[in-house]
C-alpha positions in Angstrom: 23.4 145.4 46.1 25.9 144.8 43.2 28.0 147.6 43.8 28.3 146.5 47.7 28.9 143.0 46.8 31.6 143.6 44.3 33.2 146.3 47.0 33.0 143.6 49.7 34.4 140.8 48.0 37.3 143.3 46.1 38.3 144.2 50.0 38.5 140.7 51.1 40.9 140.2 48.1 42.4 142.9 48.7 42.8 141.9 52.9 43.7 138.4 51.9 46.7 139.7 49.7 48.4 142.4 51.7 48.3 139.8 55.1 50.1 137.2 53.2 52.3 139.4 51.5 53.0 140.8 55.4 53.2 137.0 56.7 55.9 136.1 53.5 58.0 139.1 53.9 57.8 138.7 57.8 58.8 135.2 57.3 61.7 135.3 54.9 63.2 139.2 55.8 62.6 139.1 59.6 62.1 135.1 60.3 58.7 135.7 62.4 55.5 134.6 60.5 52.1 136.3 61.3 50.7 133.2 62.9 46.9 134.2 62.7 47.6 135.8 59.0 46.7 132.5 57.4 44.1 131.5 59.3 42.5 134.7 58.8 42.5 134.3 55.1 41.5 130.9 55.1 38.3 132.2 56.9 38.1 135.2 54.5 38.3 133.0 51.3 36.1 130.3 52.2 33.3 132.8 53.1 34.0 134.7 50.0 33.6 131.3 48.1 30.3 130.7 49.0 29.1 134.3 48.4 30.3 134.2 44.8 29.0 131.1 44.2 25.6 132.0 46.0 25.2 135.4 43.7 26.2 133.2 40.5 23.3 130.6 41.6 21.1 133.4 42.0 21.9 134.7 38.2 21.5 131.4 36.5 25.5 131.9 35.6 26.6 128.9 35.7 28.1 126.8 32.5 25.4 124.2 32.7 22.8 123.3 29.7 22.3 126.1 28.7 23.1 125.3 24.7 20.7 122.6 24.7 18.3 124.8 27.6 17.6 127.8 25.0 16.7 125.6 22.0 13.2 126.3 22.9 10.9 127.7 25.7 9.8 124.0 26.6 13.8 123.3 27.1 14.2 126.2 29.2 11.5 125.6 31.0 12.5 121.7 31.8 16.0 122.9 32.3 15.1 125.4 35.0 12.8 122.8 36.8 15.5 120.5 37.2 18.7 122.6 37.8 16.1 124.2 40.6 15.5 121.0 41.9 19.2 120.0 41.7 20.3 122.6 43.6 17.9 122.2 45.9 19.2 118.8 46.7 22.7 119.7 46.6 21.8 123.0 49.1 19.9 120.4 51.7 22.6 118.3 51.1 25.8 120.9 51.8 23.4 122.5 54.5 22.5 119.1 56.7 26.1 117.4 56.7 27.8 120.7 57.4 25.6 121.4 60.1 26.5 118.0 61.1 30.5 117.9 61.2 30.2 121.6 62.6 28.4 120.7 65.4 31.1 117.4 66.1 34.0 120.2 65.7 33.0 123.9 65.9 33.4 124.1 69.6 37.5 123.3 69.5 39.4 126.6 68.2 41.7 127.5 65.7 45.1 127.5 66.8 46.2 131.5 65.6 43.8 133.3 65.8 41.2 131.7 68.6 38.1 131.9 66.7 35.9 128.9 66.8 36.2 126.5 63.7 32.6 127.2 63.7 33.2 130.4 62.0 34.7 128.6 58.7 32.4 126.2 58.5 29.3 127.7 59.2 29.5 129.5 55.6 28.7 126.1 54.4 25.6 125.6 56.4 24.6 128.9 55.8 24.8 129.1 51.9 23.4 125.3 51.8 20.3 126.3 53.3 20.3 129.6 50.9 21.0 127.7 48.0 18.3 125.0 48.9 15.7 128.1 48.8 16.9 129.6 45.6 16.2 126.3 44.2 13.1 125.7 45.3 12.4 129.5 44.2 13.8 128.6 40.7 11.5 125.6 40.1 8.3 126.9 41.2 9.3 130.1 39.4 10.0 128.0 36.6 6.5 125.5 37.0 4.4 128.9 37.2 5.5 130.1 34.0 
């Protein structure tokens, strides 16, 4: 799952560059932009954002307490309650209010490329409601111990 994540997201990048490298050069050399090229990548970055972030919540690798977290196993195990349980919060958070404004403007489309804005902005409903269950995970994980 690594290996396919880390090939996934390098293609992305690697899509993201070579369009807006096209859209510049087309731009500036022939004075016709790729209209949908920047859209395209907007769509492509923000879902990439939210996987990355996702896989680092999923790791524990995030900056966060950790110093003060490994002291002892009673700091760990506080620490992992309450990031859990912070996530958690932020994940129901990100996951109701973006299911909220997507709903009020996900039926209009994007000007280039067509595509409903639901399909940028349903990356943030969809990783609030993963991140809300890797929290809840974490905690209990961490309570159980």
């Amino acid at each position: 799952m690594a290996k396919f994540k880390r090939i996934f997201l390098s293609l992305l990048g690697i899509v993201m560059v070579c369009l807006l490298t096209l859209d510049g050069l087309g731009r500036y050399m022939l004075g016709k932009s790729i209209t949908w090229a920047e859209e395209l990548t907007r769509i492509m970055f923000v879902w990439g954002c939210f996987i990355s972030i996702t896989d680092a919540f999923i790791k524990k690798a995030h900056i966060g307490f950790d110093t003060l977290a490994k002291k002892n196993n009673l700091t760990q195990k506080v620490s992992d309650i309450i990031n859990g349980i912070c996530l958690a919060l932020v994940g129901i958070t990100v996951a109701y209010y973006g299911w909220v404004f997507t709903m009020n403007v996900g039926k209009f489309p994007l000007p280039a490329t067509g595509f409903k804005i639901y399909v940028l902005y349903i990356a943030g409903v969809i990783a609030g409601a993963v991140w809300t269950g890797i929290g809840l995970y974490q905690s209990f994980k961490a309570i159980r111990s």
